[in-house]
N, C-alpha and C positions, 0 to 999 in steps of 0.2 A: 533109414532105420526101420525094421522091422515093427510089426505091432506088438508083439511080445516081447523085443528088447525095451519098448516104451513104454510096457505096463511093467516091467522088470524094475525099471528106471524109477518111475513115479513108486511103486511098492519101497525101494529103499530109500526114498524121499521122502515119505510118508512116514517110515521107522526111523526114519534120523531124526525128524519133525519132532515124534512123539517120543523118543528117550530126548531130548534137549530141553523138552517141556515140562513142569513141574506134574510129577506124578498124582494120579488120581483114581480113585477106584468108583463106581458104579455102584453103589450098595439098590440104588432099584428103581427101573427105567422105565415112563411109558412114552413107546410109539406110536402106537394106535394101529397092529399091524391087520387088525381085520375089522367089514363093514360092517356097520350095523343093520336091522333089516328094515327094510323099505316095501313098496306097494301099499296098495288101499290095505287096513289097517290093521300093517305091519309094524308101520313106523312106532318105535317104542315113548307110550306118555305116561305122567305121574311126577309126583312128587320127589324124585328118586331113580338113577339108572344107575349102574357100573358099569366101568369095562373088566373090573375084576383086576386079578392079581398084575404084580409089572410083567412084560416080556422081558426084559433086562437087568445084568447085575446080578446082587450076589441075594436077593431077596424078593426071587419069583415065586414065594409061594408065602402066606399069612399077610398081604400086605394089599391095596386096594387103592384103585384112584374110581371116584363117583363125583357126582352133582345132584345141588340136594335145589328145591324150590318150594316157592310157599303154595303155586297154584300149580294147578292139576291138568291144568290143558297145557303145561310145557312138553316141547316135544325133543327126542335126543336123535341125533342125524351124524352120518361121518363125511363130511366134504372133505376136499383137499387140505393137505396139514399144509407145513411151514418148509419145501423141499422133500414131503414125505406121502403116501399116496391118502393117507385119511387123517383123519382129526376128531376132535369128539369139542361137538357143537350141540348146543342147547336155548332156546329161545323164552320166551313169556317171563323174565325176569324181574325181580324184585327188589326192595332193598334188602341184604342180609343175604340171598340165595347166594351158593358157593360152588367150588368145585373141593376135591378135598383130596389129598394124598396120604394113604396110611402106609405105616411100615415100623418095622422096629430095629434100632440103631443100635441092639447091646452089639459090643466088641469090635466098635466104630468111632473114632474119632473127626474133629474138624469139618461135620458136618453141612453140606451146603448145599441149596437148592437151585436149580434154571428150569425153564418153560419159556412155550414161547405162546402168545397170546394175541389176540384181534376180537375185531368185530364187525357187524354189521353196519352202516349207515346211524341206524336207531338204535344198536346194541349199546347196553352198559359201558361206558367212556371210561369209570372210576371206580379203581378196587382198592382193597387192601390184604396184605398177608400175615394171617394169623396163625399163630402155632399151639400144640398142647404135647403136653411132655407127662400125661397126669391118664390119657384116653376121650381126652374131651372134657373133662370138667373143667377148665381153666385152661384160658390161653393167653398170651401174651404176644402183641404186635409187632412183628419183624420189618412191617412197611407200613406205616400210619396213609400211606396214598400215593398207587400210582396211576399212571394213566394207560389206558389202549389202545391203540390205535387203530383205524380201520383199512379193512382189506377190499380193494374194489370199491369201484364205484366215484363222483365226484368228490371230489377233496384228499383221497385216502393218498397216503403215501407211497404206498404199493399194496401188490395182489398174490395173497396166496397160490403156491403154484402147488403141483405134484414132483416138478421136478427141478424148481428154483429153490434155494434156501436165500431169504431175504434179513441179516441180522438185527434191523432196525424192531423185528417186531420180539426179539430174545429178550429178556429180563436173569436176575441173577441174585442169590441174597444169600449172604454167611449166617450159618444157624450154628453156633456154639453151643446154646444149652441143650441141643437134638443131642449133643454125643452120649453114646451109649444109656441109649431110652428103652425098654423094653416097649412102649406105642406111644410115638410118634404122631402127630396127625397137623398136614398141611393144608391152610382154607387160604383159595384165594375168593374172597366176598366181594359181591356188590356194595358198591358205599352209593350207586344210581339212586334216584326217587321214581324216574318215569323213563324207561325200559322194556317196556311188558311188550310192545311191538317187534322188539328187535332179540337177534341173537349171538351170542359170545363164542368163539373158539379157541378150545387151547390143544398144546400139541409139545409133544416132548420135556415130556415132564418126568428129568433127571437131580437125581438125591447122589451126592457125592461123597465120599469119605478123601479129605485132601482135596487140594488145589483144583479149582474147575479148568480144565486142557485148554491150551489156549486155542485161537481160531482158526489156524492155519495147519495145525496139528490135525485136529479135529477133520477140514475138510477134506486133504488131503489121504486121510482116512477113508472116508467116504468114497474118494477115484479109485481107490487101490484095491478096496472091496475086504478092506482089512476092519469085521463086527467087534461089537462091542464097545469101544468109547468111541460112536456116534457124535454126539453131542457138541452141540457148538455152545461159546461161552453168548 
């Protein structure tokens, strides 16, 4: 067989996959598709980075994913994501410091969230995910606590790759009261006490309208070269 009848092959595998799977749309994606800057002092620090609006989905543009911290010597770095070539990783952690997904959900239903998340050795073990449907004044908890797992190193379960996707480190949570929000805003927080050595990564951080695609859909996407629902559950 040809190498082009076998990308042929896997492409209508890949689309039979995904019409069979419960439909979903992207309302706004982040990959993390460019580095951050590095060298003597490049490396971005403060209380506060973005990577700015999603690349993905139907809401690249008014919408934002950042990381907020309490001290000032944290630093923002893009290692290897989760199967993807960067990630947005941040260190000197706190209780309360977060990561936060903004966006607005009018003329969206069924709203739902996945990311996929790690950490260092001594990074933040325990988070939780909070929501605001108000811009921040109020928010209400979608995950009272989960855990993270670590990437590399003794004990960890596995190792971030560039070109692996590992699904052990994916999380997932149905957000109802996100439908049709004019701002949105996603925290996933430290609930750590003693962190400030270590650092946390997250990486594809997708906001769904409908059913999150299942896994087999999703990666089979991925071979085919067929963008946009990326995302594994």
């Amino acid at each position: 067989m040809s190498v082009l009848t076998k990308f042929s092959l896997v492409a209508v595998v890949a689309a039979t996959a995904v019409a069979t799977s419960a439909s979903a749309a992207v309302v706004a994606g982040w990959t993390i598709t460019t580095a951050f800057p590095t060298g003597a002092g490049n490396v971005p620090m403060g209380v506060t980075y973005t990577v700015g609006a999603a690349n993905e989905g139907l809401q690249t543009t008014g919408s934002e994913l950042r990381s907020v911290h309490s001290l000032a010597a944290a630093t923002y770095t893009s290692p290897a994501g989760n199967g993807s070539q960067y990630a947005f990783s941040s260190n000197n952690w706190s209780t309360g410091d977060f990561y936060e997904a903004r966006l607005s959900t009018l003329g969206y239903s069924d709203i739902s969230i996945s990311w996929d998340q790690t950490r260092s050795s001594t990074g933040p073990a325990t988070f939780e995910l909070v929501m605001s449907t108000d811009g921040g004044a109020n928010f209400t908890t979608l995950l009272a606590s989960y855990t993270v797992l670590q990437s590399g190193g003794g004990g960890a379960p596995g190792t971030w790759s560039t070109t692996t996707y590992n699904p052990i480190y994916s999380l997932n949570q149905a957000a109802a009261a996100a439908d049709n929000q004019a701002d949105v805003i996603f925290r996933f927080r430290s609930l750590a006490t003693t962190a400030a050595a270590g650092s946390s990564r997250i990486d594809n951080v997708m906001i769904y309208s409908g059913p999150v695609p299942a896994p087999g859909a999703i990666a089979l996407l991925g071979v085919a070269g067929l963008a946009g629902l990326r995302r594994r559950r």
